[in-house]
N, C-alpha and C positions, 0 to 999 in steps of 0.2 A: 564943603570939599567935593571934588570929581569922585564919586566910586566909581566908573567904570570908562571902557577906552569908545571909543565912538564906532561907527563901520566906517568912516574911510580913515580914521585914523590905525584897526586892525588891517585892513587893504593897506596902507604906506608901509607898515611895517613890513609884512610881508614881504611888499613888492622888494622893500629893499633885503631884505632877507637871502630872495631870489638872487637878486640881481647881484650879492655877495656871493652867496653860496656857486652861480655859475662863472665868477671869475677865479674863485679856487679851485674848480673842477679844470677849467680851462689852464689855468696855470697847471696842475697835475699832470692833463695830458701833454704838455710843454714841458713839462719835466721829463716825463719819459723820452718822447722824442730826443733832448737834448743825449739822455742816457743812452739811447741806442746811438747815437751816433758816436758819443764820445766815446762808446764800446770798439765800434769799428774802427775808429781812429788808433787808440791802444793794439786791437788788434795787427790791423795794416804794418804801425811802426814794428812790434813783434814780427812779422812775417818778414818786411823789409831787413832789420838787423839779420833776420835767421838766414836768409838770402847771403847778406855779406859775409856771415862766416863761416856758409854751408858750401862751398863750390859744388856744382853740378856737372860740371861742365867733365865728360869723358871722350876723350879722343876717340876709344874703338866704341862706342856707342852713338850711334848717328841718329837717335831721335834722344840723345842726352837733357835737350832745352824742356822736353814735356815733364822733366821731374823740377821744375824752377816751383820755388814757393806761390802759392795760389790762394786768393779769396776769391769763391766762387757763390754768386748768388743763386737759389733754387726756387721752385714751385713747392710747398708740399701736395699731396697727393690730394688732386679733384674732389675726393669726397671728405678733406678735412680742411683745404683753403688753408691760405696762408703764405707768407714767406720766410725764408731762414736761409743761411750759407754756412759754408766751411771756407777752412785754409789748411791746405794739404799740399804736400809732396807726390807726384803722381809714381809712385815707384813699379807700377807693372806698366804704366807706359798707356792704359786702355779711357782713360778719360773717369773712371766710377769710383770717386774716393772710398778707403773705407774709414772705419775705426783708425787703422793701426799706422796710416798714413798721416792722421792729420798732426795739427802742432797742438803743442799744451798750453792753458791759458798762463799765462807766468804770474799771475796773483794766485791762480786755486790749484792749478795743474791738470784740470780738468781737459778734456780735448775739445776742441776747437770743429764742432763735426754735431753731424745729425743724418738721418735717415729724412725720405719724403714724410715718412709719418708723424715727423714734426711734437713725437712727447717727450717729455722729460726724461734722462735717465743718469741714474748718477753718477757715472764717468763723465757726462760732459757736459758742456755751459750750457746753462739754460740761454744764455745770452743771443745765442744763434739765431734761438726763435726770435726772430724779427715780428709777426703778427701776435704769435700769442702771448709773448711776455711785453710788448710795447704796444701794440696798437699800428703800427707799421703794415701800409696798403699797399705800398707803391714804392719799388725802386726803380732810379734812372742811373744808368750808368752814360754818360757823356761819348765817350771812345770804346764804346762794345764795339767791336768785331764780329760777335758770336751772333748764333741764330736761338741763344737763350736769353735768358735777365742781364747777363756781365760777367768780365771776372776781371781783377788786376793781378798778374805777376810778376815777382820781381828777381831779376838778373845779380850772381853774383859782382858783375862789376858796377850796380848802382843804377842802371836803365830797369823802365816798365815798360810791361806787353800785355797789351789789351785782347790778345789770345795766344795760343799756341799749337806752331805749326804739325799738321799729322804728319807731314813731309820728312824725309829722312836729310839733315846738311841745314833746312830753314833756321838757322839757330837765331836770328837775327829779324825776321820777320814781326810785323804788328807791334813794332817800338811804337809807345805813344813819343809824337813831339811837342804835343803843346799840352796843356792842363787840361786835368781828365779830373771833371765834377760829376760828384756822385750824390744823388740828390734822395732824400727820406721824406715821404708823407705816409702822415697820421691819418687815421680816421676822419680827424675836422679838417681835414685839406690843407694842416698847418703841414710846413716843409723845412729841413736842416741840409745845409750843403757842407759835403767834406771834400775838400781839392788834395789831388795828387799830383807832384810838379814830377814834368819828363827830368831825363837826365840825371836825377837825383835821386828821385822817391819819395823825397821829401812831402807829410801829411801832416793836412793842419783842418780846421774848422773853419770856414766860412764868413 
């Protein structure tokens, strides 16, 4: 009888060992991908709904459109890297979401919101953190306007805007018209696309 296994038969094993063990790591970080995005997706529809049955819109307030529901993508802060976003209501009009602005996640209630300093805290989703809870490197937003990452927001009568006018009257400015892809890469350069259709709002996955 064999007592003992050979060297290239411990090398095959191995090798495939390897070559196992790096298609479930590879599948993990594919998992999370998928999950950040499906976050956003969930999120978006929440912002979009909260949109239709929030009107904004104020006759004697002429910068009215800057309080329209917002998913806004961030930097965190230079000496911590990373990415993360919120969706907020701009309600003092000045562009710097806080806490008490943003929306709540409608599974935890947690808010929908983070600082550049990008930690955890336990009023709000972890989920924000796009880098340090996914692995997420790299956002593209298709119809930025902005001179930042992106943001989409959404119009109580069912239209998006790929920013918002500082101008007092612009209420109608930066309509997207045609489909606005918002693109995720991971660390392995893997990538997840989420489309938002003009006119509608309508979000789906890729």
């Amino acid at each position: 009888m064999k007592k003992a296994f050979s060297l290239l038969e411990v090398i095959l094993v191995i090798t495939i060992l390897i070559f196992i063990g790096s298609f479930y790591v590879k599948k993990s970080n594919n998992s999370d991908l998928e999950y950040a995005t499906n976050r956003i997706v969930l999120y978006l529809k929440q912002a979009r709904y909260q949109a239709l049955i929030d009107n904004k819109e104020k006759i004697e307030n002429e910068l009215w459109h800057k309080r329209r529901w917002t998913l806004k993508f961030f930097r965190c802060d230079s000496n911590i890297g990373g990415l993360y976003y919120t969706i907020y209501t701009d309600k003092n009009e000045k562009g710097h979401p806080g806490l008490d602005e943003a929306l709540a996640d409608p599974l935890t209630n947690k808010k929908i919101y983070s600082t550049n300093k990008c930690i955890y805290k336990k009023n709000s989703s972890k989920y924000v953190l796009l880098t340090k809870e996914f692995g997420i490197k790299e956002i593209n937003v298709s119809c930025n306007k902005t001179s930042s990452l992106g943001q989409i927001s959404f119009g109580n009568e069912g239209k998006v805007y790929s920013k918002l006018s500082s101008y007092k009257n612009e209420y109608y400015e930066y309509e997207i018209t045609s489909k606005c892809i918002i693109t995720l890469k991971d660390q392995n350069n893997d990538s997840q696309e989420l489309i938002i259709e003009p006119k509608t709002g309508f979000v789906y996955k890729n």
